[in-house]
N, CA, C and O atoms as a Tripos MOL2 file, in Angstrom:
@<TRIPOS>MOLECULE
protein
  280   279    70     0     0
PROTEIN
NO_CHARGES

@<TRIPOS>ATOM
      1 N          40.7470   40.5840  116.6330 N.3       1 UNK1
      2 CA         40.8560   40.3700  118.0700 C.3       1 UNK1
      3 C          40.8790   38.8750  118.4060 C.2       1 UNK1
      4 O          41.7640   38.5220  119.1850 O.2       1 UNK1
      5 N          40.0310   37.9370  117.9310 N.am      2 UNK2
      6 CA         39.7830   36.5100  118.0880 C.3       2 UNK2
      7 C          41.1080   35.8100  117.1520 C.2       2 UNK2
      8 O          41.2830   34.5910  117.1660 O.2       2 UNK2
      9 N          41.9590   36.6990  116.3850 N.am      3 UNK3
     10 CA         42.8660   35.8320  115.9340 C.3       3 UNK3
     11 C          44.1170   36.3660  116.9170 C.2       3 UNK3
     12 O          44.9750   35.5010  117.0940 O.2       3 UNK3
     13 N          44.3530   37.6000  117.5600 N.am      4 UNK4
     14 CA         45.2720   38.1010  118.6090 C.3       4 UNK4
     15 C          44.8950   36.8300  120.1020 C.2       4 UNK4
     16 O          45.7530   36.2660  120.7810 O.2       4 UNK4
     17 N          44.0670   36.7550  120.1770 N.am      5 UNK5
     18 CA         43.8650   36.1240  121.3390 C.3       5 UNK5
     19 C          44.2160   34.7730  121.4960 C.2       5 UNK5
     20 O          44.4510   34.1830  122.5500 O.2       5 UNK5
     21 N          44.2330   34.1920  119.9510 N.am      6 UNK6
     22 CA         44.7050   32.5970  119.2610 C.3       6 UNK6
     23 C          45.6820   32.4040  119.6050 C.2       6 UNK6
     24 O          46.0490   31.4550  120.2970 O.2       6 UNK6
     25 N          46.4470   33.4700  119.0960 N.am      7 UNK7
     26 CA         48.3330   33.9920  118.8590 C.3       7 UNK7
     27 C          48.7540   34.0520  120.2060 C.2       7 UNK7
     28 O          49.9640   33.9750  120.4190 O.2       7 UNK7
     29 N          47.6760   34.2210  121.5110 N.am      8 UNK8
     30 CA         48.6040   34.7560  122.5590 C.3       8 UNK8
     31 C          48.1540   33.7420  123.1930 C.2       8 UNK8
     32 O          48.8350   33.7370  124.2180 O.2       8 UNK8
     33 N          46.9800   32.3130  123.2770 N.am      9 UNK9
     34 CA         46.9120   31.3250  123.9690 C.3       9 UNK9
     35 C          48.2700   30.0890  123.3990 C.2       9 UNK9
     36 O          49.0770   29.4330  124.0570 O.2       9 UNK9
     37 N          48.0420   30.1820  122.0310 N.am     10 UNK10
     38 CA         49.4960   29.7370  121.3630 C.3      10 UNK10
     39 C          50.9940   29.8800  122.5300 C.2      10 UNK10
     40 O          51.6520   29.0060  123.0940 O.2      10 UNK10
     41 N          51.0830   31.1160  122.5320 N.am     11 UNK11
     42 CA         52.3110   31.6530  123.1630 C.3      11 UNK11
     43 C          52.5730   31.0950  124.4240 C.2      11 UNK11
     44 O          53.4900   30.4000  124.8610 O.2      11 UNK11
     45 N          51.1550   31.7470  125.0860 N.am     12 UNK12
     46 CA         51.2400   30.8830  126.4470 C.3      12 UNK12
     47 C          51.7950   29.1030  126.3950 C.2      12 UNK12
     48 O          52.8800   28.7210  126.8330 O.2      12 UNK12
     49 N          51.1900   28.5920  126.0250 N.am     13 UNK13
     50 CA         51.2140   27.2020  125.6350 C.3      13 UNK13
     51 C          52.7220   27.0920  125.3190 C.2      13 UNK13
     52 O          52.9680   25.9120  125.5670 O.2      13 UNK13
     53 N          53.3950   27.4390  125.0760 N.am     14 UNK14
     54 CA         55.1310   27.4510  124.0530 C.3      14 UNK14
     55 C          55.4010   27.9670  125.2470 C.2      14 UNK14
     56 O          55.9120   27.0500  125.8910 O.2      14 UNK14
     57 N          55.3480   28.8270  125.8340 N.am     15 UNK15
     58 CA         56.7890   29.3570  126.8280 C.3      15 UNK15
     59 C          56.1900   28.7220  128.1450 C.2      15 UNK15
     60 O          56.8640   28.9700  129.1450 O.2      15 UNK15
     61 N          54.8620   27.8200  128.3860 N.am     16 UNK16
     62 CA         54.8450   27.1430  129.1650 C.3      16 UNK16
     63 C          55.8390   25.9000  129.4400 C.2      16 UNK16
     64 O          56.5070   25.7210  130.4580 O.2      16 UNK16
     65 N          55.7590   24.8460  127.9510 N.am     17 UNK17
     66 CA         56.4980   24.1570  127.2940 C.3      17 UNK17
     67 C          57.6840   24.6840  127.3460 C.2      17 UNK17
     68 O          58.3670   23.8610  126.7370 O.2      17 UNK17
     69 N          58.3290   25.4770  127.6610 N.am     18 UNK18
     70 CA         59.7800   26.1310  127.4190 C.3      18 UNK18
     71 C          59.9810   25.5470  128.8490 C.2      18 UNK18
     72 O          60.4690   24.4320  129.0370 O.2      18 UNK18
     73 N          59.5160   26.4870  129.9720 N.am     19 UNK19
     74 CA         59.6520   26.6010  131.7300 C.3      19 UNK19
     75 C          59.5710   25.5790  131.6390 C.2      19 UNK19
     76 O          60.7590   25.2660  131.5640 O.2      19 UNK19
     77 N          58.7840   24.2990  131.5520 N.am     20 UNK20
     78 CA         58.8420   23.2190  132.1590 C.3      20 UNK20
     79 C          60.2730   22.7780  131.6100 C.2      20 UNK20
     80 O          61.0850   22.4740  132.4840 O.2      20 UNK20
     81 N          60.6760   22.7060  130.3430 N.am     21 UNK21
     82 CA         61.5620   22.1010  129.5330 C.3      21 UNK21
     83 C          63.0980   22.3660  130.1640 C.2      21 UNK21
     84 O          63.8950   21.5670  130.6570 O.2      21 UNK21
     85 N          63.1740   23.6100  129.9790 N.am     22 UNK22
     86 CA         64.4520   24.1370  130.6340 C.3      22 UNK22
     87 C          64.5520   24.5990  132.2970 C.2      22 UNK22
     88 O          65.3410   25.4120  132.7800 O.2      22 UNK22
     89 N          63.5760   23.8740  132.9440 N.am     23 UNK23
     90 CA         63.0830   24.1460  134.3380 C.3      23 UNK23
     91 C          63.5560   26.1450  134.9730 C.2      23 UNK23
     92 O          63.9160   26.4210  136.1180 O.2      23 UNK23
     93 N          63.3690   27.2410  133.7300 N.am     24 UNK24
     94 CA         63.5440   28.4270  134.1500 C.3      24 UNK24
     95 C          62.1010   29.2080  134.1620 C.2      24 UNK24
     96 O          61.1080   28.8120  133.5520 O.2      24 UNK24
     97 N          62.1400   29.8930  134.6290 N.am     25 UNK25
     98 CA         61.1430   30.8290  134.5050 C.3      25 UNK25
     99 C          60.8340   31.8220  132.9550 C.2      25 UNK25
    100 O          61.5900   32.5060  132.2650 O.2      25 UNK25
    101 N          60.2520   31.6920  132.9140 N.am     26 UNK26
    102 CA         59.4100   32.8970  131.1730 C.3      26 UNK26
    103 C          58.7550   34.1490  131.6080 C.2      26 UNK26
    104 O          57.7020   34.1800  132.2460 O.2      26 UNK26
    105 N          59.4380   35.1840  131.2270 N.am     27 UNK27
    106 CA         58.9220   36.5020  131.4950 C.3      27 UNK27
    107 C          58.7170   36.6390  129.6600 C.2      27 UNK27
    108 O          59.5460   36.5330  128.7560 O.2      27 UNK27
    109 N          57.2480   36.9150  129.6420 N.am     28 UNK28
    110 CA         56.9230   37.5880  128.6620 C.3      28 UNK28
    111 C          57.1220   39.3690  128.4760 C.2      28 UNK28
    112 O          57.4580   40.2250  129.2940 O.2      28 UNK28
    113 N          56.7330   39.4570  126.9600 N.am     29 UNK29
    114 CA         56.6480   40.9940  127.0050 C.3      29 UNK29
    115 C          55.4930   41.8280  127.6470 C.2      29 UNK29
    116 O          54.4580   41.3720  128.1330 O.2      29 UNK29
    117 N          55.8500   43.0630  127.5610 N.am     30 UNK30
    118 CA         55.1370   43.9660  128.5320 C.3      30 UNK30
    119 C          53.8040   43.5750  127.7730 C.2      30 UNK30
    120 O          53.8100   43.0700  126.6500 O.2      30 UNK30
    121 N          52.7610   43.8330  128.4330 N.am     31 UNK31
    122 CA         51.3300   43.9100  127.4360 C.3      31 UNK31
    123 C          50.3620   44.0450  128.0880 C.2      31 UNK31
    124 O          50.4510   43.6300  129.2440 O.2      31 UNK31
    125 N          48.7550   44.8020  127.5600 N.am     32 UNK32
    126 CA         47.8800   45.1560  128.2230 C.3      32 UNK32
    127 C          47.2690   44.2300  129.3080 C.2      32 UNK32
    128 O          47.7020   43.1380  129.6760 O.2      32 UNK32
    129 N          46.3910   44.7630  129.6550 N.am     33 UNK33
    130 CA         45.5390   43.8790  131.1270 C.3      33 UNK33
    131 C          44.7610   42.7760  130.0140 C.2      33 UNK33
    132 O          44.9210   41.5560  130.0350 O.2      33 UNK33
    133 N          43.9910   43.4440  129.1670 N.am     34 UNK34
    134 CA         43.3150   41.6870  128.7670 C.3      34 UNK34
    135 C          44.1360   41.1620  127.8370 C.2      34 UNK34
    136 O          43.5790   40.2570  127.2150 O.2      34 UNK34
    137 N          45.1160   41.3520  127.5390 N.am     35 UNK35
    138 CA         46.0800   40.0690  126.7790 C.3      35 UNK35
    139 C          46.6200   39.1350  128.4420 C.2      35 UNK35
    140 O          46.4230   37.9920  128.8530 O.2      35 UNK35
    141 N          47.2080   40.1020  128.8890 N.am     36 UNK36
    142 CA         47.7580   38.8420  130.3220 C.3      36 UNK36
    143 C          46.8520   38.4170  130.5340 C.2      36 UNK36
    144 O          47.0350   37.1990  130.5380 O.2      36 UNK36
    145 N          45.0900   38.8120  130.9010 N.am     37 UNK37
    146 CA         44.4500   37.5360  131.3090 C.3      37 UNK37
    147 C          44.0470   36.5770  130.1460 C.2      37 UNK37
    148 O          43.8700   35.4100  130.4940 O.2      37 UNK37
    149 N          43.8500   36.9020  128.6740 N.am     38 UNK38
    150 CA         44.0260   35.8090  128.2350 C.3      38 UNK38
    151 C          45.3430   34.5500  128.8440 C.2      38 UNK38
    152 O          45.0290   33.5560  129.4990 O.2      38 UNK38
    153 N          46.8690   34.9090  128.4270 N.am     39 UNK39
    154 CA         47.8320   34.5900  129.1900 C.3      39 UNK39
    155 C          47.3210   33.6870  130.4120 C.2      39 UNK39
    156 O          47.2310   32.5150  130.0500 O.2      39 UNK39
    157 N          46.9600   33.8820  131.7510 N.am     40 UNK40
    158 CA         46.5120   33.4660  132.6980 C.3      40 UNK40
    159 C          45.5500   32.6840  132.5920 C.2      40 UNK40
    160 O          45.6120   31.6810  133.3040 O.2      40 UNK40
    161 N          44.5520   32.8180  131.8510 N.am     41 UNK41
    162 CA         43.2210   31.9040  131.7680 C.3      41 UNK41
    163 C          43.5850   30.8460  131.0110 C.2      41 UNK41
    164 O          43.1680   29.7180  131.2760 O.2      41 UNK41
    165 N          44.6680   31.1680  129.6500 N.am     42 UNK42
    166 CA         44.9960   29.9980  129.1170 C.3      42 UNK42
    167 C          45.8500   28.8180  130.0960 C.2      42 UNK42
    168 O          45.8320   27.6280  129.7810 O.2      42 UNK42
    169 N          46.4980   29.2580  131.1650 N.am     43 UNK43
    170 CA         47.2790   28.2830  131.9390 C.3      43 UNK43
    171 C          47.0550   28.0390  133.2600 C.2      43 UNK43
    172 O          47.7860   27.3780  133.9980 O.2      43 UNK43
    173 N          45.9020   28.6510  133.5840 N.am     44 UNK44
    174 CA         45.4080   28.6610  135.1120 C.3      44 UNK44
    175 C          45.3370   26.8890  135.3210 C.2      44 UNK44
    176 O          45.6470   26.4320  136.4220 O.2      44 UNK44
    177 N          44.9340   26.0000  134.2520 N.am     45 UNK45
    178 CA         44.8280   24.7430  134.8490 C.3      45 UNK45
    179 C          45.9460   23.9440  134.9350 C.2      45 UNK45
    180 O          46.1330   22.9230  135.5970 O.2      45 UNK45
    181 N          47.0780   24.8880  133.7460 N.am     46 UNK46
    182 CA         48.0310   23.8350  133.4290 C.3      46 UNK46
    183 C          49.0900   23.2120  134.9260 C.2      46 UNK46
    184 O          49.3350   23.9330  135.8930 O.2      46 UNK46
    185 N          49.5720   21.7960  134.7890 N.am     47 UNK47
    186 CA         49.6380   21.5140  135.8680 C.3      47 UNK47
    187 C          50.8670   21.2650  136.5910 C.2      47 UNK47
    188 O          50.9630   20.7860  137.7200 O.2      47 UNK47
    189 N          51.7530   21.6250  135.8530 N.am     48 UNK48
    190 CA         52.7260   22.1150  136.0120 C.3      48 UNK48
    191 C          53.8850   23.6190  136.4800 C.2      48 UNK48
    192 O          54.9810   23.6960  137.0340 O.2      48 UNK48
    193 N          52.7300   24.8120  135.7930 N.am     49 UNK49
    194 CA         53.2280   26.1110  135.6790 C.3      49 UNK49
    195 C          52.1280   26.9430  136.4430 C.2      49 UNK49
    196 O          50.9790   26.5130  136.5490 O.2      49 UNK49
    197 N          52.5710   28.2880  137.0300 N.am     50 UNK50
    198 CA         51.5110   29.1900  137.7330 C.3      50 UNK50
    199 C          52.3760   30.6370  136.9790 C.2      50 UNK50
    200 O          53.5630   30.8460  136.7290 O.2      50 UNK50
    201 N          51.0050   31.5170  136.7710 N.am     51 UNK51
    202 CA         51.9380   32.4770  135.7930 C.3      51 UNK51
    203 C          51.2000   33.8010  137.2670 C.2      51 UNK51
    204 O          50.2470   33.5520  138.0060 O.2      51 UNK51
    205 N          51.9490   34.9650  137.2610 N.am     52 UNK52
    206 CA         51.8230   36.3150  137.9990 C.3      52 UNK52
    207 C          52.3140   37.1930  137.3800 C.2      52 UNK52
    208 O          53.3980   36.9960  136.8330 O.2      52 UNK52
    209 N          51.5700   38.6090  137.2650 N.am     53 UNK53
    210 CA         51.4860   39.8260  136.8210 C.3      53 UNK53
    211 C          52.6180   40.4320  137.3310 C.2      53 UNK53
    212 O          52.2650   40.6430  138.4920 O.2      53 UNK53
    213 N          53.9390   40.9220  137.2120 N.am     54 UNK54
    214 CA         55.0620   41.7240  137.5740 C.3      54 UNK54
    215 C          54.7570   43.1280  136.9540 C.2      54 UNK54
    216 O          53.8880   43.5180  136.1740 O.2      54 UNK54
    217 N          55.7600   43.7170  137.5670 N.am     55 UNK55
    218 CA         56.1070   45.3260  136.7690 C.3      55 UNK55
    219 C          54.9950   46.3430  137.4090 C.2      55 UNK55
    220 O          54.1040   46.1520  138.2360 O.2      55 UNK55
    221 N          55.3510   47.3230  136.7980 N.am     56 UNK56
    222 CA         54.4820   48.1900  136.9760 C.3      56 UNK56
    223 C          53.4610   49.0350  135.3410 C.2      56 UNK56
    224 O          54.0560   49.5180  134.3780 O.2      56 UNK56
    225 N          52.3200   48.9980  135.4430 N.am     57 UNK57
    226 CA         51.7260   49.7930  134.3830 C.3      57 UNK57
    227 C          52.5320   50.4280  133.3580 C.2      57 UNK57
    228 O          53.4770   49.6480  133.4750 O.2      57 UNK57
    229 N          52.8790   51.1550  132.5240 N.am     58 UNK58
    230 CA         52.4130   50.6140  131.6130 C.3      58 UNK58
    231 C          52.8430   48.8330  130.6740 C.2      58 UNK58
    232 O          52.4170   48.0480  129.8270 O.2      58 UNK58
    233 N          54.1710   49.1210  131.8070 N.am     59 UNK59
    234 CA         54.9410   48.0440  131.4170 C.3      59 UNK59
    235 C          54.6350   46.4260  132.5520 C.2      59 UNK59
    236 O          55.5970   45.7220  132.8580 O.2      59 UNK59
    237 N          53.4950   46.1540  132.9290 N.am     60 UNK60
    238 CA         53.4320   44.8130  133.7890 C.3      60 UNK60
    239 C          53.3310   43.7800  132.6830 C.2      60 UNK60
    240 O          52.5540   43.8090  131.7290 O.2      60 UNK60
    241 N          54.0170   43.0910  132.8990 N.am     61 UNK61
    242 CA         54.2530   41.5290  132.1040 C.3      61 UNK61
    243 C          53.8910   40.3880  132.9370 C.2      61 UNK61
    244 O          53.9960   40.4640  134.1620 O.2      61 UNK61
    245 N          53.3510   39.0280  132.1830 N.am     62 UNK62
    246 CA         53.8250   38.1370  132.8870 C.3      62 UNK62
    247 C          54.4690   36.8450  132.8650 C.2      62 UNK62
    248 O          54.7870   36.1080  131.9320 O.2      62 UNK62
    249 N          54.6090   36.7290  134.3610 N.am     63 UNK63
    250 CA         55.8130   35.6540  134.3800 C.3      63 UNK63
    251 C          55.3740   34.3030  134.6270 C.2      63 UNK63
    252 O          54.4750   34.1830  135.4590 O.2      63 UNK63
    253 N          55.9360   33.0020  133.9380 N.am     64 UNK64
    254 CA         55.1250   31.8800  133.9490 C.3      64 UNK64
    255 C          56.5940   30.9150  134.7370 C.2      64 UNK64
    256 O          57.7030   30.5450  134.3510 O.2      64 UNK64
    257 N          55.8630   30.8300  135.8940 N.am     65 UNK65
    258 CA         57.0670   29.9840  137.0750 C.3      65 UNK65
    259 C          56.4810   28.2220  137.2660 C.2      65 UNK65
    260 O          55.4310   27.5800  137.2600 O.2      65 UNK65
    261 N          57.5620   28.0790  137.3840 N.am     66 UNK66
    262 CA         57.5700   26.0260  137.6680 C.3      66 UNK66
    263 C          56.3520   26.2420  139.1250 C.2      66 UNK66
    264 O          56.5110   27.1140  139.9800 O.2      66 UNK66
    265 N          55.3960   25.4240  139.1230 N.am     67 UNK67
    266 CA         55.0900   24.8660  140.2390 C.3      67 UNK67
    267 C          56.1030   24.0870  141.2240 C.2      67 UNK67
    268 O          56.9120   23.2040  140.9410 O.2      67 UNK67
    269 N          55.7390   24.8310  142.7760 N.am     68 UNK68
    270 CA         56.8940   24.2260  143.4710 C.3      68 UNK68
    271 C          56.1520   22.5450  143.5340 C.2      68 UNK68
    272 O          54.9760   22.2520  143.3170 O.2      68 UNK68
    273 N          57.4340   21.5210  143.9510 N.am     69 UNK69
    274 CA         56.4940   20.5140  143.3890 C.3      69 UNK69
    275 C          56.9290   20.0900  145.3070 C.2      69 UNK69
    276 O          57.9210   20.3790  145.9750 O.2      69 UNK69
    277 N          55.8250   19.4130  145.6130 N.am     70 UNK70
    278 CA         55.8040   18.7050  147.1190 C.3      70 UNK70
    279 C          55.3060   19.7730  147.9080 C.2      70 UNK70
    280 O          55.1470   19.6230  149.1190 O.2      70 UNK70
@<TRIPOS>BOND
     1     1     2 1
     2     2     3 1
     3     3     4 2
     4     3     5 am
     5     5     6 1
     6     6     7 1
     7     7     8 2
     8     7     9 am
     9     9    10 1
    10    10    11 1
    11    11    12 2
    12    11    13 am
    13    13    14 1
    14    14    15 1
    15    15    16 2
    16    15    17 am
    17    17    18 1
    18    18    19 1
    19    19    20 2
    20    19    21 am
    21    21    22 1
    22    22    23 1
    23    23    24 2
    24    23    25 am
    25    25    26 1
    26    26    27 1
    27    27    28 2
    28    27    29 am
    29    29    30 1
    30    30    31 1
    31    31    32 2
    32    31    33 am
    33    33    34 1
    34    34    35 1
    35    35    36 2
    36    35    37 am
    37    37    38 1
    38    38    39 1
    39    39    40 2
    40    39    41 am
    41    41    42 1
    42    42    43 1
    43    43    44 2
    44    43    45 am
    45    45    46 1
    46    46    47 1
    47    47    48 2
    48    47    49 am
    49    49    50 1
    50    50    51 1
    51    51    52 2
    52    51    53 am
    53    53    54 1
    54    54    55 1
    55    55    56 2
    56    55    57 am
    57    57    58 1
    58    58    59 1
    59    59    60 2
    60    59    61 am
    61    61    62 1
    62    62    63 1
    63    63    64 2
    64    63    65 am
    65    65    66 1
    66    66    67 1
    67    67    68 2
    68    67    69 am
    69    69    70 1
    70    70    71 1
    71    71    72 2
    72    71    73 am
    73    73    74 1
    74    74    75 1
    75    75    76 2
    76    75    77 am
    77    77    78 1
    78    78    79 1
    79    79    80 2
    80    79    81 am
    81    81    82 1
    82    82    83 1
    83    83    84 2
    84    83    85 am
    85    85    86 1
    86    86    87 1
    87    87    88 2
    88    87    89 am
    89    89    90 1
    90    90    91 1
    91    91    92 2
    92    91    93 am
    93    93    94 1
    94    94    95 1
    95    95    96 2
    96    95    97 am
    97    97    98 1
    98    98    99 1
    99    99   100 2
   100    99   101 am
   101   101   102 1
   102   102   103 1
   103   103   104 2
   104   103   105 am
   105   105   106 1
   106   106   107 1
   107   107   108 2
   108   107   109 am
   109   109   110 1
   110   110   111 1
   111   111   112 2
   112   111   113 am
   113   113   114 1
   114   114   115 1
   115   115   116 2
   116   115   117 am
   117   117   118 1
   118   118   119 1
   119   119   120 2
   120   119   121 am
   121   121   122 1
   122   122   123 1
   123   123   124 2
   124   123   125 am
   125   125   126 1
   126   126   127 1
   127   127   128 2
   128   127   129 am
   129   129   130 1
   130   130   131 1
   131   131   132 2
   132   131   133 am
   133   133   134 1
   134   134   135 1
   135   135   136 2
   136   135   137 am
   137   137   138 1
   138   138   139 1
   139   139   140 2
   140   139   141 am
   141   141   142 1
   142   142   143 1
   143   143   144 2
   144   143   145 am
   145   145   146 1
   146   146   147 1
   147   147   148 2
   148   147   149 am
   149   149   150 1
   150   150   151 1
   151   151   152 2
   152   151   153 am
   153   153   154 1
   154   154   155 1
   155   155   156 2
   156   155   157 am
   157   157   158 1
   158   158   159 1
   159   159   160 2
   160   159   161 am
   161   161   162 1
   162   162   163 1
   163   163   164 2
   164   163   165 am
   165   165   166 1
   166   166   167 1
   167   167   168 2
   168   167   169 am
   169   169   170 1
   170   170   171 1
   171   171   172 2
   172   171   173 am
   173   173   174 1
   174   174   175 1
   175   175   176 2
   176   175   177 am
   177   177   178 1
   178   178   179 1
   179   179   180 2
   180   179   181 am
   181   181   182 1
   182   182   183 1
   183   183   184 2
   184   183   185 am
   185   185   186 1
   186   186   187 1
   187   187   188 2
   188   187   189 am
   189   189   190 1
   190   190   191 1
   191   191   192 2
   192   191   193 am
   193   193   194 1
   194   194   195 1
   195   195   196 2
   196   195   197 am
   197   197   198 1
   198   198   199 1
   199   199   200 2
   200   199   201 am
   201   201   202 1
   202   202   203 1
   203   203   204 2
   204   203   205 am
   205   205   206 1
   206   206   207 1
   207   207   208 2
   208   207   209 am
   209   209   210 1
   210   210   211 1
   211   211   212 2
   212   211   213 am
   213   213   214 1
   214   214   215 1
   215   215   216 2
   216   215   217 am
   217   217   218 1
   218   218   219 1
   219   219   220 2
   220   219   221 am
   221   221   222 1
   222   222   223 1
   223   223   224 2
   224   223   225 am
   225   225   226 1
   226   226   227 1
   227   227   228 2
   228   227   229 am
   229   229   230 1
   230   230   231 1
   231   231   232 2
   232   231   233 am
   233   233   234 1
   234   234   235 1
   235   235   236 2
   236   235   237 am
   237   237   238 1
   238   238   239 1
   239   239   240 2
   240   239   241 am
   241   241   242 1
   242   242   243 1
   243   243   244 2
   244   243   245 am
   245   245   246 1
   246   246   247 1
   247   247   248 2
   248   247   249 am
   249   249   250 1
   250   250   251 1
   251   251   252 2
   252   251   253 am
   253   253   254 1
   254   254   255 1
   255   255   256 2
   256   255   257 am
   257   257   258 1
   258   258   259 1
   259   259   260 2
   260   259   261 am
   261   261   262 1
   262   262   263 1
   263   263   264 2
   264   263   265 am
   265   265   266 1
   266   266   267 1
   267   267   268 2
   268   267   269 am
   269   269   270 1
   270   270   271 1
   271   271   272 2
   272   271   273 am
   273   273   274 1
   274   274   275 1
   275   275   276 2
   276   275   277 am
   277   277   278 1
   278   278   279 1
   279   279   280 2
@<TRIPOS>SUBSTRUCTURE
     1 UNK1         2 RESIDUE 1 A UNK
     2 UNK2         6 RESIDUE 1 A UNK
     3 UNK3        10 RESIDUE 1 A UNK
     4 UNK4        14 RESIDUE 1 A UNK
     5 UNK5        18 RESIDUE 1 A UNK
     6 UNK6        22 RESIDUE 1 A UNK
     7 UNK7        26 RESIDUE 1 A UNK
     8 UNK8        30 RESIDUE 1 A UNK
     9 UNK9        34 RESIDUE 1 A UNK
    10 UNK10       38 RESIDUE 1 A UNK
    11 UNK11       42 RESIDUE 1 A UNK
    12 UNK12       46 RESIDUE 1 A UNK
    13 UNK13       50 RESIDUE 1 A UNK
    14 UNK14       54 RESIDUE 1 A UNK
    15 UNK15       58 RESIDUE 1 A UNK
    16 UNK16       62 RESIDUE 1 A UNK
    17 UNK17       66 RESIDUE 1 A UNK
    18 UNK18       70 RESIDUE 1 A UNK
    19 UNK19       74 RESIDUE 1 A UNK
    20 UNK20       78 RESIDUE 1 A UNK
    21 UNK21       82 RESIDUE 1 A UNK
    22 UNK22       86 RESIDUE 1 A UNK
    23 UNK23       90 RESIDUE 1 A UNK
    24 UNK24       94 RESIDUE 1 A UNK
    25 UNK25       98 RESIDUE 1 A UNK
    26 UNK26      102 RESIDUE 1 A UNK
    27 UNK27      106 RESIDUE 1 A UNK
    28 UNK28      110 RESIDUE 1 A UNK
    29 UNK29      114 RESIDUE 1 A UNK
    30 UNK30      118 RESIDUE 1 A UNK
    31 UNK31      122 RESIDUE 1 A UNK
    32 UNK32      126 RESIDUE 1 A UNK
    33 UNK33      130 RESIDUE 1 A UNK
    34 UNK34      134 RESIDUE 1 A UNK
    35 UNK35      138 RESIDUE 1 A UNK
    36 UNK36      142 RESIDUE 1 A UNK
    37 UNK37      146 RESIDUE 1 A UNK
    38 UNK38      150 RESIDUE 1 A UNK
    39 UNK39      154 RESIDUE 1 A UNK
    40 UNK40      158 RESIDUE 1 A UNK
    41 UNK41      162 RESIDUE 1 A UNK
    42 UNK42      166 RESIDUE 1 A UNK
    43 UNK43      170 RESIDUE 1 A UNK
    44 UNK44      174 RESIDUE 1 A UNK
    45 UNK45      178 RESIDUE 1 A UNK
    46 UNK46      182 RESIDUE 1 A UNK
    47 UNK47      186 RESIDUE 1 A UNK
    48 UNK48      190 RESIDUE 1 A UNK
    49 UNK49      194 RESIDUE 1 A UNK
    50 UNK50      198 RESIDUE 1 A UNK
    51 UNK51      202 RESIDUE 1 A UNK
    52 UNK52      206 RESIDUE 1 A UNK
    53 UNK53      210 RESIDUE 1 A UNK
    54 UNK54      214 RESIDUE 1 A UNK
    55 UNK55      218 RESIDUE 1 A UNK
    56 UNK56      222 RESIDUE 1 A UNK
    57 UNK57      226 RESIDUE 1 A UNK
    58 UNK58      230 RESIDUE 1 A UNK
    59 UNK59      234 RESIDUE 1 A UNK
    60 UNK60      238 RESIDUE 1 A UNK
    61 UNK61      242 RESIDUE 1 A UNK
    62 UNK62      246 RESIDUE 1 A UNK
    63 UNK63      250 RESIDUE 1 A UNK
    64 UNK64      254 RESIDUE 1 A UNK
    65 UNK65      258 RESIDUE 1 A UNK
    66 UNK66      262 RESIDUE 1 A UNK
    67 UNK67      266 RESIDUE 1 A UNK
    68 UNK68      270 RESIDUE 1 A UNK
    69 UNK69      274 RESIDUE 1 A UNK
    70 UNK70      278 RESIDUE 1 A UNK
């Protein structure tokens, strides 16, 4: 579990680095409620990107969007 959770603050971190890079949005894959809040907690500060829960159960993913800037 503590090495899944490594793997998915990792991820976050990379497709954060992506959105900013290619200024698009990152929809991850579908995945349970406490993997997205890992997801979320890993980037809640980052200061650039804001990530939100889409979809519906079983399939809600989330999506990591550019901060609007101004």
């Amino acid at each position: 579990r503590q090495r899944r959770e490594r793997q998915l603050r990792q991820m976050a971190r990379r497709m954060a680095e992506q959105a900013v890079h290619t200024g698009r949005r990152q929809v991850l894959e579908p995945m349970p409620a406490n993997e997205r809040r890992v997801i979320h907690l890993e980037l809640r500060d980052h200061p650039l990107v804001i990530t939100e829960s889409t979809g519906e159960e079983p399939n809600r993913k989330v999506t990591i969007n550019l901060k609007k800037q101004g």
